[in-house]
N, CA, C and O atoms as CSV, one atom per row, in Angstrom:
chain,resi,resn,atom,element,x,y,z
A,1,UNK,N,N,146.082,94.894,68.360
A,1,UNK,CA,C,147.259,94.176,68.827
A,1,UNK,C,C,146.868,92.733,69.150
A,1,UNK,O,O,145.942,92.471,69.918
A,2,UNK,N,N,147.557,91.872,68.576
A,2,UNK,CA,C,147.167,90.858,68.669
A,2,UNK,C,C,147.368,89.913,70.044
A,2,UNK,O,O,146.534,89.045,70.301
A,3,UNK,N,N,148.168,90.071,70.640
A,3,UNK,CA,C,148.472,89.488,72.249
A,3,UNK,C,C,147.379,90.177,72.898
A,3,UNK,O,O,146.886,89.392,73.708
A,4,UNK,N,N,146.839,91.171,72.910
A,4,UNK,CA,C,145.785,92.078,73.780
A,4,UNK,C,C,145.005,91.479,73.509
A,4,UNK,O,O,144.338,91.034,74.443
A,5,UNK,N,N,144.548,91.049,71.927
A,5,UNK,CA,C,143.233,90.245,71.809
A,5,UNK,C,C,143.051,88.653,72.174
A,5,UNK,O,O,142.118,87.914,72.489
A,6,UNK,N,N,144.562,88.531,71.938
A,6,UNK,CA,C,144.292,86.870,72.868
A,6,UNK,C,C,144.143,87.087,74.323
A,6,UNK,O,O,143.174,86.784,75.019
A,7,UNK,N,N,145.065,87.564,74.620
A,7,UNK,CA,C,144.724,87.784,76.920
A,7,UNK,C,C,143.014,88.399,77.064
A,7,UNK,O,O,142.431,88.205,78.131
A,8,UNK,N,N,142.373,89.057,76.040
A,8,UNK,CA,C,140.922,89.324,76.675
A,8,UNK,C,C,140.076,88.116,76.121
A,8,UNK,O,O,139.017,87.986,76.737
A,9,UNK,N,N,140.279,87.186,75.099
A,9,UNK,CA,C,140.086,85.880,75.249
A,9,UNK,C,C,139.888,84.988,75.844
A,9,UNK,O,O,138.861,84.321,75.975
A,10,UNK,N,N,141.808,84.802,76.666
A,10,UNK,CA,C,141.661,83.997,77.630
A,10,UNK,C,C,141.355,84.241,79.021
A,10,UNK,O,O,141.473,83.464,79.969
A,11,UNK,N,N,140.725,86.070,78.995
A,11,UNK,CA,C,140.504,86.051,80.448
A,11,UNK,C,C,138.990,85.226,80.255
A,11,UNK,O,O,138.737,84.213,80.907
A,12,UNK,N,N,137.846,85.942,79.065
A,12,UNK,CA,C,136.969,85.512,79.100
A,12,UNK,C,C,136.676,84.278,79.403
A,12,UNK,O,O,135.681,83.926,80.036
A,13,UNK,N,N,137.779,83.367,78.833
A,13,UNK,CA,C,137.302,81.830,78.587
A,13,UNK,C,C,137.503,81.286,80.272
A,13,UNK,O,O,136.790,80.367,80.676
A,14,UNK,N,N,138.495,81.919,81.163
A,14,UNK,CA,C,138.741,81.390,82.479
A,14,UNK,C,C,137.474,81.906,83.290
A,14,UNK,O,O,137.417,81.498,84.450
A,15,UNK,N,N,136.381,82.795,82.829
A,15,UNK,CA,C,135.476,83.880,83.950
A,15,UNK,C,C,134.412,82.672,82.928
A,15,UNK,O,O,133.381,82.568,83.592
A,16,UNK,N,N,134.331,82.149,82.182
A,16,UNK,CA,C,133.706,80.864,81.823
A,16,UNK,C,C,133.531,79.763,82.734
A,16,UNK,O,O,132.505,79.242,83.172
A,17,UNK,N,N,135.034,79.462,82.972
A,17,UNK,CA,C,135.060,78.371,83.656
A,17,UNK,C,C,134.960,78.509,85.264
A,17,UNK,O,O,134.951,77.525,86.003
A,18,UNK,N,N,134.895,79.693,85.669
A,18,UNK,CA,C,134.885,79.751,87.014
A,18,UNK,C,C,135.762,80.460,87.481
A,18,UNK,O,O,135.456,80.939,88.572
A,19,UNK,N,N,136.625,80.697,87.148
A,19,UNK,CA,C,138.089,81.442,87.922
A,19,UNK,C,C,137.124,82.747,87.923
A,19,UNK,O,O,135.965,82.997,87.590
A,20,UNK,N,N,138.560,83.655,88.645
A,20,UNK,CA,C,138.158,85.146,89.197
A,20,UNK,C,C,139.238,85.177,88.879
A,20,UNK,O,O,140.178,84.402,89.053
A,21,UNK,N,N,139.060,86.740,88.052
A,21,UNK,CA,C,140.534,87.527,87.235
A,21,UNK,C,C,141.149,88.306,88.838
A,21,UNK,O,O,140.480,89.078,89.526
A,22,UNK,N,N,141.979,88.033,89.015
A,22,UNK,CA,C,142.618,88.578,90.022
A,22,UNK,C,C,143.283,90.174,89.813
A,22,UNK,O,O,143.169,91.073,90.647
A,23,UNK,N,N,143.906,90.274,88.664
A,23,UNK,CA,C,145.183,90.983,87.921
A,23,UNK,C,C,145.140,90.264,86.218
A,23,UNK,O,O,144.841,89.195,85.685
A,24,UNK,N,N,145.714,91.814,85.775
A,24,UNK,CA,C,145.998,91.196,84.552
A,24,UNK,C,C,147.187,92.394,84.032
A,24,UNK,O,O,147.092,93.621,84.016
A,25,UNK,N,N,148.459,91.381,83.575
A,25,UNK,CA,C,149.762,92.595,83.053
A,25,UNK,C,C,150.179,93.235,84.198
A,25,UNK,O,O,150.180,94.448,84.407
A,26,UNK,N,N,150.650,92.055,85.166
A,26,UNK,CA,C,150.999,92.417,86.350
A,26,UNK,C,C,152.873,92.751,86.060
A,26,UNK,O,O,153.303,91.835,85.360
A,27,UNK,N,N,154.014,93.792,86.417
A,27,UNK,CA,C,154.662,94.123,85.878
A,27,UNK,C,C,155.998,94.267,86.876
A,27,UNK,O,O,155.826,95.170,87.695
A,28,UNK,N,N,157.133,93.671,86.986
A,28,UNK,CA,C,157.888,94.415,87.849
A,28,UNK,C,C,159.349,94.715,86.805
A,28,UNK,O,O,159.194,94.952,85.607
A,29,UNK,N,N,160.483,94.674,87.326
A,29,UNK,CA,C,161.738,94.962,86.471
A,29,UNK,C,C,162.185,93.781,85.752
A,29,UNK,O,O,162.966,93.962,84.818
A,30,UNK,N,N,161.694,92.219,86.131
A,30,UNK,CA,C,162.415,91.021,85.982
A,30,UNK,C,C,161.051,90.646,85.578
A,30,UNK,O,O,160.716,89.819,86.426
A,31,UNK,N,N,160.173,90.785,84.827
A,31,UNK,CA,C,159.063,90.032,84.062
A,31,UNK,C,C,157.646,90.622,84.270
A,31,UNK,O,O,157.326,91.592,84.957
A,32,UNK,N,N,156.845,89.778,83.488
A,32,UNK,CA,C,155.331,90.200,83.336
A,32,UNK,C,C,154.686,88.801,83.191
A,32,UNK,O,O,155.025,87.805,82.552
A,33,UNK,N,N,153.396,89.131,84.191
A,33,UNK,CA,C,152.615,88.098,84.156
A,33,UNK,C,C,151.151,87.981,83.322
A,33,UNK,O,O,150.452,88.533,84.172
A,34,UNK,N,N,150.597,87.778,82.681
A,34,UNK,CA,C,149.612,87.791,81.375
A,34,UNK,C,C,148.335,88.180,82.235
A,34,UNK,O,O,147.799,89.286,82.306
A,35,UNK,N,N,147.897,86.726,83.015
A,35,UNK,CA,C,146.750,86.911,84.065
A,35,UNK,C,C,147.007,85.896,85.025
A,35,UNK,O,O,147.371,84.728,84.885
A,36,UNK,N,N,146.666,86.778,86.325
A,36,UNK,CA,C,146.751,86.420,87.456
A,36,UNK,C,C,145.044,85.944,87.929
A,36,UNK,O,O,144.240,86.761,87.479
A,37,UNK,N,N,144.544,85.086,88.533
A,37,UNK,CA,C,143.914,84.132,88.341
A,37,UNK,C,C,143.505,83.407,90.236
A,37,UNK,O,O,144.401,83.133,91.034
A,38,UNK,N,N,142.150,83.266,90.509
A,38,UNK,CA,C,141.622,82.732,91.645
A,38,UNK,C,C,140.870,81.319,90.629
A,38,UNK,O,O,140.112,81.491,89.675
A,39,UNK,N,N,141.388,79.835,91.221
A,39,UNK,CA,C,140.288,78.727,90.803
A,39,UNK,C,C,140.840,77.751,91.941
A,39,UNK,O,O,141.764,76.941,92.015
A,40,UNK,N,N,139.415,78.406,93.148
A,40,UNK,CA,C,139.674,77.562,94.258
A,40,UNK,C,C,140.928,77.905,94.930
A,40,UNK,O,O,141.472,79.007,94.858
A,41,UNK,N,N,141.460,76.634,95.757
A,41,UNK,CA,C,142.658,77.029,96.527
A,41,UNK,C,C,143.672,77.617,95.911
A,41,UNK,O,O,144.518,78.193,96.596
A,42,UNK,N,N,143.775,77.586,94.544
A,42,UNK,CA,C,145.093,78.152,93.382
A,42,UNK,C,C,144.971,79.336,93.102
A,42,UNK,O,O,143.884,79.794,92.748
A,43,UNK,N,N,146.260,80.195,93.225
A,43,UNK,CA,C,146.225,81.334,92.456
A,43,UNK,C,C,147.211,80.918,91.068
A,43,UNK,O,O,148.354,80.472,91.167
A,44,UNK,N,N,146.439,81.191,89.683
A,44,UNK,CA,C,146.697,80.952,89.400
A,44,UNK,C,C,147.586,82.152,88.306
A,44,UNK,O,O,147.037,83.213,88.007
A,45,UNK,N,N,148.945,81.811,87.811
A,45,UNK,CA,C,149.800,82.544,86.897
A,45,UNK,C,C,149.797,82.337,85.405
A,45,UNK,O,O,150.893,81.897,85.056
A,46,UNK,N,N,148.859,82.513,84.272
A,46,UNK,CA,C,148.905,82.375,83.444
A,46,UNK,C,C,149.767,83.251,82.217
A,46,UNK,O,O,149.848,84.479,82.185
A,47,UNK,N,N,150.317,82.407,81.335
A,47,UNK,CA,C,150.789,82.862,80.467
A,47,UNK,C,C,149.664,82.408,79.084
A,47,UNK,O,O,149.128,81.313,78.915
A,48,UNK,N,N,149.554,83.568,78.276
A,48,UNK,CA,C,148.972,83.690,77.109
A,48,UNK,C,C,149.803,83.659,75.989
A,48,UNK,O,O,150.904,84.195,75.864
A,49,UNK,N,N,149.171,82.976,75.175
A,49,UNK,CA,C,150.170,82.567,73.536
A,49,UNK,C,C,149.323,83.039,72.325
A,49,UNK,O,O,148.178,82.599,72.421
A,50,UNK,N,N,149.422,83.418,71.767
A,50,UNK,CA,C,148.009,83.863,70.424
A,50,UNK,C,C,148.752,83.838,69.536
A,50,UNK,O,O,149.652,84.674,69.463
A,51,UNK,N,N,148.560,82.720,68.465
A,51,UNK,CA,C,148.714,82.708,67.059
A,51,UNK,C,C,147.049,82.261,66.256
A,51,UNK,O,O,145.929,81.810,66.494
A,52,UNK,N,N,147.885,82.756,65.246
A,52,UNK,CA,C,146.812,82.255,64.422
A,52,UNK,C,C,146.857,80.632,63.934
A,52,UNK,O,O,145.738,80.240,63.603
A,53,UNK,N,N,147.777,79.751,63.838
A,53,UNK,CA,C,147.622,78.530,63.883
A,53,UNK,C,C,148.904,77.702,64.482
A,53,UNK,O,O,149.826,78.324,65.010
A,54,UNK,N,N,148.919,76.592,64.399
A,54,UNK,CA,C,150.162,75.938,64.802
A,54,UNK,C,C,150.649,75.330,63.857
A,54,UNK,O,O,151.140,74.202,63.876
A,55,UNK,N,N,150.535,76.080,62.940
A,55,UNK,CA,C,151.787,75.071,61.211
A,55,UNK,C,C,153.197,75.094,61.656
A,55,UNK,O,O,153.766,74.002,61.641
A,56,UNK,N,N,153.931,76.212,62.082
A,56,UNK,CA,C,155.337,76.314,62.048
A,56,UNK,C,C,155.709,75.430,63.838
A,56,UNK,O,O,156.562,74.623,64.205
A,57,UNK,N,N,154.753,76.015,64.410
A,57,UNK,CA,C,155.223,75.385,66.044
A,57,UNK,C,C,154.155,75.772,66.897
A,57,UNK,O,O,153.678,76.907,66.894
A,58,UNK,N,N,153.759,74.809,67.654
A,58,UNK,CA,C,152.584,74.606,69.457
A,58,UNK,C,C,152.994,76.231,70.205
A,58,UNK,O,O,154.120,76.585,70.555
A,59,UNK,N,N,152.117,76.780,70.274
A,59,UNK,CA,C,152.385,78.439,71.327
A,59,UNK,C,C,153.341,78.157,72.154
A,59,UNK,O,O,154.420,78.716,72.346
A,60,UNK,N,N,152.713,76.958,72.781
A,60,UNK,CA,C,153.603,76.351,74.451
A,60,UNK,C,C,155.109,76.399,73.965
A,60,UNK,O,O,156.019,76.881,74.638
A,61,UNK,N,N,155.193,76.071,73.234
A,61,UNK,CA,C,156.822,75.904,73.054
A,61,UNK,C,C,157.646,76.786,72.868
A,61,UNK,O,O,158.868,76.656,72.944
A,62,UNK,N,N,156.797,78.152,72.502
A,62,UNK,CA,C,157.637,79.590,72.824
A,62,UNK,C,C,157.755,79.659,74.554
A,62,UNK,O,O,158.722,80.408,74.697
A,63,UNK,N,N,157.388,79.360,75.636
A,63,UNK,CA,C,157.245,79.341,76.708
A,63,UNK,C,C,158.873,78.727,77.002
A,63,UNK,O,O,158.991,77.530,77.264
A,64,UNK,N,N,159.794,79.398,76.957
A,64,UNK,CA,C,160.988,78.911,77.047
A,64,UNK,C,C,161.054,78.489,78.982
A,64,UNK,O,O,160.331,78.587,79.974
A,65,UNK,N,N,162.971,77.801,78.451
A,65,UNK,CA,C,162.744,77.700,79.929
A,65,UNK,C,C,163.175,79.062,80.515
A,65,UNK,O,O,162.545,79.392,81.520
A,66,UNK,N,N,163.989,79.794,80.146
A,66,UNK,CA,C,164.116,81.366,80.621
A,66,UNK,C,C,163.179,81.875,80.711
A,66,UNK,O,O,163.237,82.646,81.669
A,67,UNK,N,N,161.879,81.915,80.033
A,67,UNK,CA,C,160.752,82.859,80.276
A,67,UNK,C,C,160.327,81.952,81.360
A,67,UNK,O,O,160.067,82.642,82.346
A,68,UNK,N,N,160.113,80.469,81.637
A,68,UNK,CA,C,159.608,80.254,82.836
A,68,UNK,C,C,159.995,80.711,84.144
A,68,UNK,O,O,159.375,80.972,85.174
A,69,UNK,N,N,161.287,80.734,83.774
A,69,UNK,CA,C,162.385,81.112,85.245
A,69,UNK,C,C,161.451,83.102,85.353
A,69,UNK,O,O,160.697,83.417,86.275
A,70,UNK,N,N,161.672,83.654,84.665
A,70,UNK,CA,C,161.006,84.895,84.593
A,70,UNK,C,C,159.540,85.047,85.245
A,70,UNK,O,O,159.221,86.076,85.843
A,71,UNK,N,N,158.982,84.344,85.145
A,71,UNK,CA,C,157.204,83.943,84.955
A,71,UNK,C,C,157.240,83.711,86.820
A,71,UNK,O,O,156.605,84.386,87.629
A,72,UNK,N,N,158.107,82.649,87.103
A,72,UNK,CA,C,158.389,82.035,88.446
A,72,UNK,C,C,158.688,83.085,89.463
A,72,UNK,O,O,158.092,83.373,90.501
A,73,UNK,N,N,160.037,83.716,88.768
A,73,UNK,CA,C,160.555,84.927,90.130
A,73,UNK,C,C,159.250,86.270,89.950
A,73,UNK,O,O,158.851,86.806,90.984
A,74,UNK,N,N,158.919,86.526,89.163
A,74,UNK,CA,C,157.536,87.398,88.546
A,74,UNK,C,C,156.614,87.175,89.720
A,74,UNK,O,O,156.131,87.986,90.510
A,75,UNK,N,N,156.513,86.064,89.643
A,75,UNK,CA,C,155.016,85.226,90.866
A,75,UNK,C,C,155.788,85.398,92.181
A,75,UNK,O,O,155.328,86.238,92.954
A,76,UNK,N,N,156.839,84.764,92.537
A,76,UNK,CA,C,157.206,85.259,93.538
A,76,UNK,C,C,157.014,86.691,94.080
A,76,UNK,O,O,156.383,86.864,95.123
A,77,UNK,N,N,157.516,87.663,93.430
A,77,UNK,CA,C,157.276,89.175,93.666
A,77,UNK,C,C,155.575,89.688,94.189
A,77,UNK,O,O,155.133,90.569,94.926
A,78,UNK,N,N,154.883,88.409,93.206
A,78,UNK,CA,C,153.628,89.240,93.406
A,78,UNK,C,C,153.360,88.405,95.000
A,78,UNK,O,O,153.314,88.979,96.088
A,79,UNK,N,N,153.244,87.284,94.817
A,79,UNK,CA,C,152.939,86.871,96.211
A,79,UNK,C,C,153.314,87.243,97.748
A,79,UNK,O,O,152.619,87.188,98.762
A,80,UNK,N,N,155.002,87.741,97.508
A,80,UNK,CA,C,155.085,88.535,98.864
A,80,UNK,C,C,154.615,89.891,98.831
A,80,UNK,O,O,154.877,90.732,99.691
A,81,UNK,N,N,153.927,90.069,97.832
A,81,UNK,CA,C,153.382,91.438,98.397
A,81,UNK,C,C,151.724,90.877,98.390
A,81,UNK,O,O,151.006,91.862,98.220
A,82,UNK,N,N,150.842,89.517,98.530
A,82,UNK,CA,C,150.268,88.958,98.618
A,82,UNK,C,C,150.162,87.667,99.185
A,82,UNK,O,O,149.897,86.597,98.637
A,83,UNK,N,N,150.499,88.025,100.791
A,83,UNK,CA,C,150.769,86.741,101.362
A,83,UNK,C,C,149.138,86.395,101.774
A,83,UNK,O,O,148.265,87.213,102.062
A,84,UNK,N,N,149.006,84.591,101.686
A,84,UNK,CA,C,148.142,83.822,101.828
A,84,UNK,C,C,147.257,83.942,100.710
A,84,UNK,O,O,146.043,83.841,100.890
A,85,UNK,N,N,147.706,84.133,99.649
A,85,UNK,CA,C,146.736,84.231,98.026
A,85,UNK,C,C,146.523,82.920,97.758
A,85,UNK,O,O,145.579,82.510,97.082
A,86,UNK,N,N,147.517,82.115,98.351
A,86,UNK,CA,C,146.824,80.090,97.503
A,86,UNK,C,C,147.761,79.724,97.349
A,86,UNK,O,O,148.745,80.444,97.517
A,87,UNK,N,N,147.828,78.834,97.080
A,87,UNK,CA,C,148.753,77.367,96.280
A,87,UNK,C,C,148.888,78.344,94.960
A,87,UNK,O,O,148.076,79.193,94.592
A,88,UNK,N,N,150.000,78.026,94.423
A,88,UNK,CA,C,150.425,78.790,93.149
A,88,UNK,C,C,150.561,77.727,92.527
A,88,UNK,O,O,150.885,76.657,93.043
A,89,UNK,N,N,150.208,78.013,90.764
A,89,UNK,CA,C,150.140,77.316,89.779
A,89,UNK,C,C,150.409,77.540,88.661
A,89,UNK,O,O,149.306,77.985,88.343
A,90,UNK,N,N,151.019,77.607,87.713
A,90,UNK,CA,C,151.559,77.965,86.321
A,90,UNK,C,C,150.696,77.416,85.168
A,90,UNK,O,O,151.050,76.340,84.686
A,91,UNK,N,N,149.809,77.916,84.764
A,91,UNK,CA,C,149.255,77.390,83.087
A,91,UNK,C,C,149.749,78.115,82.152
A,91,UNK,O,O,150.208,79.224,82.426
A,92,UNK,N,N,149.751,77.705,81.071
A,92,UNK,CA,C,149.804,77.861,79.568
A,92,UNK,C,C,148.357,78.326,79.048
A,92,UNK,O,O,147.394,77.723,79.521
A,93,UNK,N,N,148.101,79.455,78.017
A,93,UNK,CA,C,146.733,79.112,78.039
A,93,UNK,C,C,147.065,79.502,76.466
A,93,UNK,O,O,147.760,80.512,76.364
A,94,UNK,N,N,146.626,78.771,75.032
A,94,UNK,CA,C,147.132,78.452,73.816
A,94,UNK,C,C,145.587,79.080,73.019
A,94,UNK,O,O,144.470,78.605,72.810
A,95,UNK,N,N,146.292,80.427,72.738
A,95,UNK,CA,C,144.609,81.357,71.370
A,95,UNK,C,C,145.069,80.911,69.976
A,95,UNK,O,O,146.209,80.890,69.512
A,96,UNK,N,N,144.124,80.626,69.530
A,96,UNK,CA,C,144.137,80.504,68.179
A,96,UNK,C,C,142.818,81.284,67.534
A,96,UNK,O,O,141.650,80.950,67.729
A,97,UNK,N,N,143.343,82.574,66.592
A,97,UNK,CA,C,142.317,82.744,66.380
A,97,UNK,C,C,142.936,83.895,65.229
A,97,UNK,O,O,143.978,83.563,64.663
A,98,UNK,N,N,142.272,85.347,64.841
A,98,UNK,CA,C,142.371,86.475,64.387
A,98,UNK,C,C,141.930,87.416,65.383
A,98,UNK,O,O,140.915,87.332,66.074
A,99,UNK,N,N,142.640,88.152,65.379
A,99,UNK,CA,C,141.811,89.542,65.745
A,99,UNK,C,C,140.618,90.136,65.178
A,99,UNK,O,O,140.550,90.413,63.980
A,100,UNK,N,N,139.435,90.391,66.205
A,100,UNK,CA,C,138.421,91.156,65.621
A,100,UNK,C,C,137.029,90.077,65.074
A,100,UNK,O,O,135.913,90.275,64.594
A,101,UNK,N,N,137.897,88.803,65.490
A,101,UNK,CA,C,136.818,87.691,65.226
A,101,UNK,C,C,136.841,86.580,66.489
A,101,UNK,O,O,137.923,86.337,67.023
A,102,UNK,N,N,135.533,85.869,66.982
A,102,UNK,CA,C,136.182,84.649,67.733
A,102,UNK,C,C,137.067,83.750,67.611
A,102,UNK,O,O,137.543,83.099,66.680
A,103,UNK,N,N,137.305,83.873,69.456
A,103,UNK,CA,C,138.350,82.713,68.810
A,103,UNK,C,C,138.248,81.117,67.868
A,103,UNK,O,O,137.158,80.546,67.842
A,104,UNK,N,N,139.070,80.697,67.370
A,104,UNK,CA,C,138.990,79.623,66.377
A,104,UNK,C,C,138.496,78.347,67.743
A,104,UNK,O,O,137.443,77.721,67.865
A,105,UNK,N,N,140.288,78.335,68.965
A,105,UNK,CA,C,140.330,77.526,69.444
A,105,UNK,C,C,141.134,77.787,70.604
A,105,UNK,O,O,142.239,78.283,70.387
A,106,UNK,N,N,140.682,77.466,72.233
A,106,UNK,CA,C,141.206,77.767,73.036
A,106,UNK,C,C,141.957,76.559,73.749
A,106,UNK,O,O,141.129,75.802,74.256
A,107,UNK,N,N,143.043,76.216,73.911
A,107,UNK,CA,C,143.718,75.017,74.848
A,107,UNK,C,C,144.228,75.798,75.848
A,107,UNK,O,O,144.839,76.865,75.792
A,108,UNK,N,N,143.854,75.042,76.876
A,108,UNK,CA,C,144.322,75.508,78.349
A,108,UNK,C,C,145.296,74.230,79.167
A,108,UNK,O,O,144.891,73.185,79.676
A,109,UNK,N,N,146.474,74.678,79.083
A,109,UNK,CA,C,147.270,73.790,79.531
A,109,UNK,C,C,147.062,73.709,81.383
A,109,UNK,O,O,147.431,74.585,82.165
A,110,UNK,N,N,146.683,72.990,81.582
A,110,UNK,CA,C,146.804,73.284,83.500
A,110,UNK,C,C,147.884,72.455,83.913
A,110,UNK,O,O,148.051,71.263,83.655
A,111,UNK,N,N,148.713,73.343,84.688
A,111,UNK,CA,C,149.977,73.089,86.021
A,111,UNK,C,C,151.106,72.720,84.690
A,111,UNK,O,O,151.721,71.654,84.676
A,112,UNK,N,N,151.278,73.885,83.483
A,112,UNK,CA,C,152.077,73.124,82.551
A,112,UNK,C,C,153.801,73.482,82.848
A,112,UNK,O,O,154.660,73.378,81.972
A,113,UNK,N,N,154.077,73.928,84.309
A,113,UNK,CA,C,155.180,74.036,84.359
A,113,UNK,C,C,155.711,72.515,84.928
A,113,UNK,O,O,156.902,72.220,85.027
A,114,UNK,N,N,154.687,71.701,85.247
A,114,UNK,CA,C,154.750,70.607,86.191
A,114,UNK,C,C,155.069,70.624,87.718
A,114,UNK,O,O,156.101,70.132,88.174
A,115,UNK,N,N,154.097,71.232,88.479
A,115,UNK,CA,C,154.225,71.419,89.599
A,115,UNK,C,C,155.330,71.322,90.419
A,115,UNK,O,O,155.232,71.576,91.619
């Protein structure tokens, strides 16, 4: 499945950079969150995109504004049942690759809802 193989991607590439996987396919009735995310004071809410290239259109730009609104009340849910988790933050995190091979190319959008 190809979304499964991008989110264990981009967890890897964030346990790279330092973060701590908090959660991952966190789930309530009104949305799902990809990976949930410690970097520093931020908890962070990532959404994962996996294509194999960007000829037709940028991942980010499937990131509608309805799925943000989703993504947002999503985080909300998790945080009151996680009070004092951090400053909350929204990234984008953009796989490019195949399944079953490395990835090609990882872009990590940070705070791409605009704080």
């Amino acid at each position: 499945m190809k979304g499964a193989w991008g989110e264990r991607q981009a967890q890897a590439y964030l346990k790279r950079k330092g973060y701590r996987i908090v959660e991952t396919n966190f789930r309530t009735r009104l949305g799902e969150i990809d990976i949930i995310a410690r970097d520093g004071p931020y908890i962070v809410f990532a959404e994962v995109k996996t294509r194999r290239d960007s000829r037709f259109a940028l991942p980010r730009e499937h990131v509608t504004a309805a799925k943000r609104q989703r993504i947002c009340v999503t985080a909300e849910q998790w945080l009151q049942r996680n009070p004092g988790a951090g400053q909350p933050r929204f990234d984008v995190i953009e796989v490019y690759g195949e399944e079953g091979a490395a990835p090609r190319d990882i872009c990590h959008l940070i705070d791409a809802f605009g704080g």
